[in-house]
N, C-alpha and C positions, 0 to 999 in steps of 0.2 A: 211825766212824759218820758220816756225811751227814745234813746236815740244817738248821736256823736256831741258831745260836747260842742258848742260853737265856737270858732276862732281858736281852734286847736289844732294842732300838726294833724292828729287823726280827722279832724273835721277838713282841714284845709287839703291834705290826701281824698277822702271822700268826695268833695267837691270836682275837685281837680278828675278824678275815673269818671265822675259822671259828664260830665264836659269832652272824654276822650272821645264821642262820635259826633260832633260838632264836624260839619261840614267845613273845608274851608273858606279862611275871608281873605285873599290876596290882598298885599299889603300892611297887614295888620299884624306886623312882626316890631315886638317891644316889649320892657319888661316896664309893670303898673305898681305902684304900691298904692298899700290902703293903710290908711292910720285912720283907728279907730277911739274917738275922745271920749272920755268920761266910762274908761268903762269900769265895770263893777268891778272894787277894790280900791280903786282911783288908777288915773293914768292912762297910756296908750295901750292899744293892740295894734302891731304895725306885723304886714306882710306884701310879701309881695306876689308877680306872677308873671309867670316868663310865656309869652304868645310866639308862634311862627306859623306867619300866615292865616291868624283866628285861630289856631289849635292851641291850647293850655297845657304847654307842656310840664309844668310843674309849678308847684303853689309853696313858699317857706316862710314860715312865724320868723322872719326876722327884719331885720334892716335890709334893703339892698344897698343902699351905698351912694349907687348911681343911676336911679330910674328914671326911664327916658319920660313919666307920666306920676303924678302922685295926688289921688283921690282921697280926702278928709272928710269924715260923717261922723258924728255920733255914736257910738256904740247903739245908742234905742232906737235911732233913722236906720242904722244898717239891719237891723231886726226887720224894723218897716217894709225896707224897702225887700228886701230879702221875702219876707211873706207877704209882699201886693198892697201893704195897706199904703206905701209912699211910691207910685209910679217913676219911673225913671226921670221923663220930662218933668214932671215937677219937683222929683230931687234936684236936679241939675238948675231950674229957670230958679227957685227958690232957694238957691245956696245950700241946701242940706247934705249934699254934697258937692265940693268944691274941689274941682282939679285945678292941680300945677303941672306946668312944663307942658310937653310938646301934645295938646288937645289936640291935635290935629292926627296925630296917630290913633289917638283913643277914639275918633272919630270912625275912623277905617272899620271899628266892629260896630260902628249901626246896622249894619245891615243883617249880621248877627244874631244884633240884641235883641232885633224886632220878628227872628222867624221864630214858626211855631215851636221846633227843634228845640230851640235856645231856651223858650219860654214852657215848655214842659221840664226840659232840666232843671231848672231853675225851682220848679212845683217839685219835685224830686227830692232834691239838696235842702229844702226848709221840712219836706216830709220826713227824714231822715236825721234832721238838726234838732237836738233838745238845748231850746235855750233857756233853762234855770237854770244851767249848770252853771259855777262860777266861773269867772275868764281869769287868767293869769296875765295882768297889764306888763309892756314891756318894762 
């Protein structure tokens, strides 16, 4: 498979441009992290992602520090969920993935999450993501 390595500065840049015509989502201004468990090698993959207003102004392979939201999944759920075989709703009702902190701003991008916009991009970013490549855990 061809494509951005996943959970890579280059992949999380790739993501992040595709996402750059995202309508906005008022309100939905905060930075997310995502730690990603068990993943190949052992260990985390942890990034974060800075919103203003539903817009993804930028995506970085690191720690933030201080996130106002921090989302936990599996390295293989986020695969899932990432290419449709783990829907959002039952990631989230089924623990697979599990936010901390302030849900209630991560909430503001429902509306978002569920347009067709959001959900083509989304088709885009896994059409463009090779995931055999190996991840580099934090």
């Amino acid at each position: 498979m061809s494509g951005i390595p996943y959970l890579t500065q280059e992949w999380l840049d790739m993501s992040t441009a595709v996402m750059e015509p995202m309508p906005p989502c008022p309100g939905a201004t905060f930075v997310m992290q995502c730690v990603m468990t068990d993943a190949p090698g052992g260990g985390d993959v942890v990034f974060h992602r800075v919103f203003d207003d539903g817009r993804l102004l930028r995506s970085v392979l690191a720690d933030h520090g201080a996130p106002d939201v921090v989302l936990y999944s599996t390295y293989d759920d986020s695969i899932l969920h990432l290419t449709g075989g783990l829907p959002e709703k039952e990631a989230f009702r089924s623990g697979r993935i599990r936010p901390e902190g302030d849900v209630a701003l991560l909430r503001t991008l429902t509306p978002l999450s569920r347009s067709a916009e959001y959900l083509a991009a989304v088709d885009e970013i896994a059409r463009r993501t090779d995931f055999s490549a190996p991840t580099q855990p934090a």
